[in-house]
C-alpha positions in Angstrom: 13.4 -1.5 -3.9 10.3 0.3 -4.9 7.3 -0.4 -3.2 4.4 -2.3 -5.3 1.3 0.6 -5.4 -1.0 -2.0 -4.3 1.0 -1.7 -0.5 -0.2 1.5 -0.4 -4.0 1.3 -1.2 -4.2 -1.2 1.3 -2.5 0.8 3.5 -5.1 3.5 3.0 -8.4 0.8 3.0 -6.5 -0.1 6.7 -6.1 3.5 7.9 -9.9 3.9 6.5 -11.1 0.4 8.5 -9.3 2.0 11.5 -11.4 5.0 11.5 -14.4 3.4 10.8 -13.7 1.4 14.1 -12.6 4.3 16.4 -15.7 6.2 15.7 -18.1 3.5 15.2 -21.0 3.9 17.6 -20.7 7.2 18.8 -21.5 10.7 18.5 -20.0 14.2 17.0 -20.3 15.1 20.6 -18.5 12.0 21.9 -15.9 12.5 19.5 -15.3 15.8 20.2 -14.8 14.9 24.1 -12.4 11.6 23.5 -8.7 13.4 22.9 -7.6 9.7 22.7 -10.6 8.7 19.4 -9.9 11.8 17.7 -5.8 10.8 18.3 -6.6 7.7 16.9 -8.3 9.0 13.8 -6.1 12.0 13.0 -3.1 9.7 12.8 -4.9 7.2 10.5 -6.1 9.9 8.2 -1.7 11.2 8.4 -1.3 7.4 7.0 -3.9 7.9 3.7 -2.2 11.2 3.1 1.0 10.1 3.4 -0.2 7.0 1.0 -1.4 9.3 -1.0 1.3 11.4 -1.5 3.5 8.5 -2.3 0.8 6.7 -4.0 1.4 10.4 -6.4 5.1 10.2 -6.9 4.9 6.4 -7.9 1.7 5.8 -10.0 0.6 9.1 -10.9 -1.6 7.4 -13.1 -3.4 5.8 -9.9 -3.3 8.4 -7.8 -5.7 10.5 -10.5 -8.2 8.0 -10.3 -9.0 8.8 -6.6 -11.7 11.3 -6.3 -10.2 14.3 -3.8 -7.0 13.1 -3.6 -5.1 16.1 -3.8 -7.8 17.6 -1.1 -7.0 14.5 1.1 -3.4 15.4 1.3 -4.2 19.2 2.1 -6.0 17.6 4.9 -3.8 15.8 6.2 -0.5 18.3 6.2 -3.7 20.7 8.0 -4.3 17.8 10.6 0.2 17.8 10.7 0.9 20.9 10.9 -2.3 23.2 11.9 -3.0 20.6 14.7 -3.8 23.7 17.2 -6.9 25.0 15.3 -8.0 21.1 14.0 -11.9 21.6 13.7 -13.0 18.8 15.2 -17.0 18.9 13.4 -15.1 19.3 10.0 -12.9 16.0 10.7 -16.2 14.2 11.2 -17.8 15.6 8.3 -14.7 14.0 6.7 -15.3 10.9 7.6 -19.1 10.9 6.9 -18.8 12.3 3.5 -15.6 10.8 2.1 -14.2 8.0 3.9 -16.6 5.3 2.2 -16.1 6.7 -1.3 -12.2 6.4 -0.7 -11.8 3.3 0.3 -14.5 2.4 -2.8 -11.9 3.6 -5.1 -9.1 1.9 -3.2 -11.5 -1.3 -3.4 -12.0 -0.6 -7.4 -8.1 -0.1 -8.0 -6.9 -3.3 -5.7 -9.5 -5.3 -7.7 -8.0 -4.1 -11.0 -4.5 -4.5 -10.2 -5.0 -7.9 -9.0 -3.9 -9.8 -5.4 -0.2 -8.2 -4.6 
């Protein structure tokens, strides 16, 4: 059965939420100095790529109206398979510059598509 593209925006707004949480509070310098915070949102930022990507296979047609999409899934098979030279102050520029205007467009598209 073919998963309703809705399941996978919200699965990126809750990867994005998750994020927001684990860093919520504290500073580049903490972040760069928790293994366990910058765990946490590495693997949440694997789950929008990997929403992403199927999000792109499925509804090409929604994937194209998220902004850096295709950049967000370069990130995360860098944060997969470069993990060794993962630059921690580029991660949390990430976040500060994109995160919010992601889950905006996720926001926009659930709205559009209507309650799953």
């Amino acid at each position: 059965m073919k998963r309703d593209p809705r399941a996978f925006l919200l699965d990126i707004q809750q990867a994005a939420e998750a994020i927001q949480v684990a860093v919520s509070g504290i500073t580049l310098e903490q972040y760069e100095q928790s293994r366990l915070i910058r765990s946490a949102v590495e693997r949440e930022f694997i789950i929008i790529g990997e929403a992403l990507t199927n999000l792109s296979l499925r509804e090409p047609d929604l994937f194209v109206r998220i902004a850096e999409a295709p950049q967000i899934i370069s990130f995360r098979n860098k944060l997969t398979h470069e993990y060794v030279t993962i630059n921690h102050r580029l991660v949390w520029g990430v976040i500060q510059q994109y995160l919010q205007p992601l889950q905006t467009s996720c926001q926009q598209l659930l709205q559009q598509l209507g309650a799953p």
